[in-house]
C-alpha positions in Angstrom: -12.5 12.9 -3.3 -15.9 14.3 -2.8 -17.8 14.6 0.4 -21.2 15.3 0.6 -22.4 17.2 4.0 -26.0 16.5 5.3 -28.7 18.9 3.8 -29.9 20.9 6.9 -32.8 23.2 7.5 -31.8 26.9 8.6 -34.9 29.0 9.6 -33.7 32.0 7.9 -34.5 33.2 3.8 -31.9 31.6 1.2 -31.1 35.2 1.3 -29.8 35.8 4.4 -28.4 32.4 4.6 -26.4 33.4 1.1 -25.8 36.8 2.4 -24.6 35.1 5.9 -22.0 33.0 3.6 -20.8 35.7 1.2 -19.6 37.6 4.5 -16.1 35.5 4.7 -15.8 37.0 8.1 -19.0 35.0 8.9 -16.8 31.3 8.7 -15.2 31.8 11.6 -18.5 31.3 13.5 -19.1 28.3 11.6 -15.6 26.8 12.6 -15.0 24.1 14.9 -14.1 25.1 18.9 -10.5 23.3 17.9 -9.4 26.6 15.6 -6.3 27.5 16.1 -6.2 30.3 13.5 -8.8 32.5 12.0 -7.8 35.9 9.8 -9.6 37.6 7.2 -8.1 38.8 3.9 -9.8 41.1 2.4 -13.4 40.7 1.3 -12.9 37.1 -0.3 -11.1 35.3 1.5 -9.9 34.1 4.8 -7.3 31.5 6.6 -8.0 29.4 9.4 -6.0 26.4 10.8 -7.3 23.5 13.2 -5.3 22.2 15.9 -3.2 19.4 14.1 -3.5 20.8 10.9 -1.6 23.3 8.5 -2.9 26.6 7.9 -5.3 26.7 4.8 -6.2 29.8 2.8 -10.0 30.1 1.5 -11.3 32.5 -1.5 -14.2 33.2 -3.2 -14.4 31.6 -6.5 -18.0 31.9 -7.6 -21.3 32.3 -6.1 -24.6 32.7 -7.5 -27.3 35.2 -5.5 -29.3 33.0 -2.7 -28.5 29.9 -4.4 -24.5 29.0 -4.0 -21.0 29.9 -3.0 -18.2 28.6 -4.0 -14.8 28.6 -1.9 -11.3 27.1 -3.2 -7.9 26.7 -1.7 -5.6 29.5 -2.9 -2.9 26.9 -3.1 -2.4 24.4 -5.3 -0.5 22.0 -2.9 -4.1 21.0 -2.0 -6.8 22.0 -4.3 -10.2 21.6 -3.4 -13.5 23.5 -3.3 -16.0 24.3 -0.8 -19.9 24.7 -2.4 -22.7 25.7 0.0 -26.3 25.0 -1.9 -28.8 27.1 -0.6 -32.4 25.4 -1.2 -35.7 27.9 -0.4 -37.8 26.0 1.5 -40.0 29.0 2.2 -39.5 32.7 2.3 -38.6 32.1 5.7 -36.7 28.4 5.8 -34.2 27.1 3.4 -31.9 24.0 3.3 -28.3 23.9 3.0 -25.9 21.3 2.0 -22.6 21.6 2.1 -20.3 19.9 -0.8 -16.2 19.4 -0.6 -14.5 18.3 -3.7 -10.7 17.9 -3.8 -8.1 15.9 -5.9 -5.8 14.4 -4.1 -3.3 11.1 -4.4 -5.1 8.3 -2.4 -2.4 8.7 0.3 -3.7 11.9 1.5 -7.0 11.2 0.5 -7.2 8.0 3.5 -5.5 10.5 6.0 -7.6 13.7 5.4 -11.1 12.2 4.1 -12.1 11.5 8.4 -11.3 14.8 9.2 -12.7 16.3 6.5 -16.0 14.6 7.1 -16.0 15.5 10.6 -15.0 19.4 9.5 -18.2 19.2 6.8 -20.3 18.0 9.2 -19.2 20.6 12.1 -19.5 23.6 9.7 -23.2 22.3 8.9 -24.1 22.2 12.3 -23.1 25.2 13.6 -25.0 26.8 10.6 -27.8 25.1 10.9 -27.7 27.5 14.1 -27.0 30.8 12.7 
């Protein structure tokens, strides 16, 4: 399953906008307001649960200096990735668009892909704000 979010324009540098990201403290202000959970591990990673849903643990994988970031599930019960590309737009504006790609059995793709796209699209929002 992949879910594309919607590029947005954030009128910070693709540096801070990467630097905002790297921060994995930083998601929790991206989150949705129905977060049920939200702890920091360390420097790369994080877990956070929404009301409904289990708890899911986030790490680093990859990133690449003012252009991406790449977050994956630390479990392989559900394994999917998080991207963030970071466009410059200007020194001062850059675009963002958010990518999720997870393999999953069509069964818990049809139950998770709504939620998902409502996640993606709250996590862009609330960025686009930063």
């Amino acid at each position: 399953m992949e879910i594309n979010g919607n590029e947005i324009t954030v009128n910070k540098s693709a540096q801070n906008v990467f630097e905002f990201l790297s921060r994995v403290k930083n998601f929790e202000k991206l989150m949705p307001k129905n977060i049920d959970k939200f702890e920091v591990l360390g420097d790369s990673g994080f877990i956070f649960a929404l009301s409904g849903m289990p708890e899911i643990t986030l790490e680093k994988k990859s990133q690449e200096p003012n252009n991406k970031i790449v977050l994956g599930a630390k479990s392989d019960k559900l394994p999917f990735t998080l991207t963030g590309y970071i466009m410059e737009v200007t020194p001062k504006q850059c675009k963002v668009q958010l990518e999720f790609v997870g393999d999953f059995n069509p069964m818990v793709t049809m139950m998770i892909k709504a939620p998902i796209i409502k996640f993606i699209e709250t996590l862009s929002q609330n960025l686009s704000q930063i």
